[in-house]
C-alpha positions as CSV (number, residue, x, y, z in Angstrom):
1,X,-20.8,45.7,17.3
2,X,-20.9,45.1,20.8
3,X,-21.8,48.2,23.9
4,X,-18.8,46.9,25.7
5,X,-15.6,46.2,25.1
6,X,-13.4,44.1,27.3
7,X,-10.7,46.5,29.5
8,X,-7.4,46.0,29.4
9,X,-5.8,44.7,32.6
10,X,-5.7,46.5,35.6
11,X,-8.1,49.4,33.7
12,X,-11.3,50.6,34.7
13,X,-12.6,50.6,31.1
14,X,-15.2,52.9,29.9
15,X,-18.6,52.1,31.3
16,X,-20.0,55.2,33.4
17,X,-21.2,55.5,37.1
18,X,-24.6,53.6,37.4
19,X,-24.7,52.4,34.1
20,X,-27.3,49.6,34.3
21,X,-30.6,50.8,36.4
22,X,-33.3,49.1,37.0
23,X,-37.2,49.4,36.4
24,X,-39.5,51.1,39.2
25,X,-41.2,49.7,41.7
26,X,-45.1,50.7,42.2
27,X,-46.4,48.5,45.6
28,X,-49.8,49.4,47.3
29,X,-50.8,47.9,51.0
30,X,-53.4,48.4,52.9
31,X,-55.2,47.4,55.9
32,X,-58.5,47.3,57.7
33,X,-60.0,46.9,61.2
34,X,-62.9,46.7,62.8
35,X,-63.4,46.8,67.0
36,X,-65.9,44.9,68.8
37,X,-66.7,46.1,72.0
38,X,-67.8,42.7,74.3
39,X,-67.4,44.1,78.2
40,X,-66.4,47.7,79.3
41,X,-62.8,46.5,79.7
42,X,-62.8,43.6,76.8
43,X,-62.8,44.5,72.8
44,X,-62.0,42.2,70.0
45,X,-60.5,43.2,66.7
46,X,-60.5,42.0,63.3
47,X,-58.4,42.9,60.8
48,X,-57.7,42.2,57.2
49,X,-54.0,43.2,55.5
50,X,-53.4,43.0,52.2
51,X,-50.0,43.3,50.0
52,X,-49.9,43.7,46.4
53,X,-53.7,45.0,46.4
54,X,-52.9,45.4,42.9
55,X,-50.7,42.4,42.0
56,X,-48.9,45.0,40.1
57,X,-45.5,43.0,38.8
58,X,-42.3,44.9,39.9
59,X,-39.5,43.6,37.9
60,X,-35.9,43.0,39.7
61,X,-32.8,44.4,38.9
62,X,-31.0,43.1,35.2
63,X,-28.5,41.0,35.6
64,X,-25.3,43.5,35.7
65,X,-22.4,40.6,34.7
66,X,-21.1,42.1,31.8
67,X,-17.8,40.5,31.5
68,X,-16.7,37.0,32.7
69,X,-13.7,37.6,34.4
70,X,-12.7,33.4,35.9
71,X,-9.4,32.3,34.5
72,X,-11.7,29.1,32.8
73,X,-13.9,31.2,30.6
74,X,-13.3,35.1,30.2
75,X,-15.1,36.9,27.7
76,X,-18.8,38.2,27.5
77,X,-21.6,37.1,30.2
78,X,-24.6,35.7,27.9
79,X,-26.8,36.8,30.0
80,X,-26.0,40.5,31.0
81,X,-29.2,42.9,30.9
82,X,-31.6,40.0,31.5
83,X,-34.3,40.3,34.0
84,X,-34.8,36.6,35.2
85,X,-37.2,37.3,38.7
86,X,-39.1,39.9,40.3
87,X,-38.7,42.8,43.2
88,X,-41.7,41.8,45.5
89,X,-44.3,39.0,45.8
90,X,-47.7,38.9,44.7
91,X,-50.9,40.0,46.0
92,X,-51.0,38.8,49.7
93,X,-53.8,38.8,52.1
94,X,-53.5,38.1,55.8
95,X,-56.4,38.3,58.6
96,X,-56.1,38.6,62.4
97,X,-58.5,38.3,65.4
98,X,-56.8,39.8,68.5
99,X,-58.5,39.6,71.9
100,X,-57.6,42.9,73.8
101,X,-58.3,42.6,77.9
């Protein structure tokens, strides 16, 4: 049997508040820098970023079309529940040199 049943027209139907949720989301950034002194008023920086240390996968939202409501084909969405991408990016690293005067 199906979880959901089709409303009839102009109801609500049945399905609670925030029925579908999604999976977490675990991110970890960091960054690093290092100054160089070169003249009393002159210092240059380095610094290293980095996104996604982990490259931990975060998971995007299900797909929450649970009914196919278009006059050409209502009825069930095939793919309602399915995660088909992800939240963030993966691991990133970025570096800088900056010239402070």
């Amino acid at each position: 049997p199906r979880a959901f049943t089709v409303p009839l027209a102009g109801t609500f139907g049945n399905a609670g508040r925030s029925t579908f949720r999604g999976p977490g989301l675990f991110n970890l950034d960091t960054s690093l820098f290092k100054r160089i002194p070169i003249r009393e008023s002159v210092t240059l920086q380095f610094r290293a970023e980095a996104f996604n240390v982990l490259n931990h996968v975060n998971f995007a939202f299900p797909n929450q079309v649970v009914f196919l409501g278009n006059s050409a084909n209502y009825g069930y969405s095939e793919s309602a529940g399915e995660i088909t991408n992800t939240a963030t990016a993966s691991r990133q690293i970025q570096f800088a040199l900056k010239l402070l005067f």
